[in-house]
C-alpha positions in Angstrom: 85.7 144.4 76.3 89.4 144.0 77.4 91.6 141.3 78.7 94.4 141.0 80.9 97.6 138.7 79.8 99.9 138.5 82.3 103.7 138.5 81.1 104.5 138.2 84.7 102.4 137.7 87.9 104.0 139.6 90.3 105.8 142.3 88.1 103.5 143.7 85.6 99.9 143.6 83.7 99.4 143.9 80.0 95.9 145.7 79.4 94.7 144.8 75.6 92.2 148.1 75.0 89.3 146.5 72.8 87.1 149.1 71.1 83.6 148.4 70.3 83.5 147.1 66.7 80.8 149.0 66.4 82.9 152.5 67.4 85.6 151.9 64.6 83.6 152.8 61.4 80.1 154.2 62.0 79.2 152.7 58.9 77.1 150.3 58.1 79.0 147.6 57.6 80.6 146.3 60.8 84.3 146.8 61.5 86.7 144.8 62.9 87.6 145.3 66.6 90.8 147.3 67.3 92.9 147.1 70.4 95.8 148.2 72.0 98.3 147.2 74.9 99.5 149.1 78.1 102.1 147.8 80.6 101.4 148.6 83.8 104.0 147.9 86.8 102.8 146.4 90.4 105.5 149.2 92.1 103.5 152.2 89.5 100.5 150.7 91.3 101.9 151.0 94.7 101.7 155.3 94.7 99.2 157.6 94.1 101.2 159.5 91.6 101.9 156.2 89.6 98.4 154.9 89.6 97.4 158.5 88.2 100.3 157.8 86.2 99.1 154.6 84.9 95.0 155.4 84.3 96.4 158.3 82.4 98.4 156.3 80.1 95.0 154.2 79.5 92.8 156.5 78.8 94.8 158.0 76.6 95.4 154.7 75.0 91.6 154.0 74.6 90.7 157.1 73.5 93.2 156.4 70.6 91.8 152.8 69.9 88.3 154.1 70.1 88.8 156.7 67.7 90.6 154.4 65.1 89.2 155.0 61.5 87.9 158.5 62.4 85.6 160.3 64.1 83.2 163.6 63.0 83.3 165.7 65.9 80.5 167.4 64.9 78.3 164.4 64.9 76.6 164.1 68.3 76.0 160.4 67.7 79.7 159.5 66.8 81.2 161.5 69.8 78.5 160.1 72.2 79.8 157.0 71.1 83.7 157.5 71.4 83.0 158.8 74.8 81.4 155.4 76.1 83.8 153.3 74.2 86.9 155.3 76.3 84.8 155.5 79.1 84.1 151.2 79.1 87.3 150.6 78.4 88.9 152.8 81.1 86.7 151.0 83.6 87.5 147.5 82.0 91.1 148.5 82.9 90.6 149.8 86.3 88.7 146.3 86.8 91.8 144.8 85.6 94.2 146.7 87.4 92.4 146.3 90.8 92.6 142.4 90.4 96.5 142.7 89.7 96.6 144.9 92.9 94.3 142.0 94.8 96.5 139.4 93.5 99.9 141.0 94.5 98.8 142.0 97.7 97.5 137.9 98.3 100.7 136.9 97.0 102.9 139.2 99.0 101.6 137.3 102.4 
C-alpha cells in the first residue's frame, strides 16, 4: 500500500513506497513493513521525458524497499514475490501521481 503526503499542492508529491510486510523477511515470523519516499515535481510530470523520468526513479525505489532484508534469487517463490511487491507498488504510485496530475490541472483553471 502507499500513501501520498503532500508537502505542497501545487509543486510536488511525496510517494511513501510501502512493501508488503510479508515481502521483507520470508520467514515465518512477520516483518515490519518498510517504505521509502520519492519526490516527484508537477513540471517533471508535465513532459514525457520527466514522467519516464519520475516512474523510473520509483520503480527503482520500490524495487529497493521490496527487497529489504534479502532476497534468494534462486527461490522461485521469493522472486515471484519481489516482483508483485515492485509491481503493486509502481502502480500505487502511478495512481498517486495521476491524482497529483488531476488535481494540478483542476487547480490551474
Amino acid at each position: 500500500m502507499t500513501t501520498t503526503t503532500m508537502t505542497n499542492p501545487i509543486s510536488s508529491l511525496v510517494l511513501a513506497l510501502v512493501a508488503s510486510a510479508t515481502m521483507l523477511g520470508f520467514a515465518a515470523a512477520p516483518a515490519e513493513a518498510a517504505s521509502a519516499q520519492v519526490e516527484v515535481s508537477k513540471y517533471e510530470l508535465g513532459t514525457p521525458a520527466g514522467r519516464k523520468a519520475a516512474e523510473a526513479r520509483v520503480a527503482a525505489v520500490a524495487d529497493a524497499v521490496c527487497a529489504k532484508g534479502g532476497v534468494d534469487w534462486r527461490n522461485l517463490g521469493e522472486v515471484s514475490a519481489h516482483k508483485r511487491c515492485v509491481t503493486d507498488a509502481v502502480a500505487d504510485a502511478r495512481t498517486q501521481i495521476s491524482a497529483l496530475s488531476t488535481r494540478t490541472q483542476l487547480a490551474s483553471r
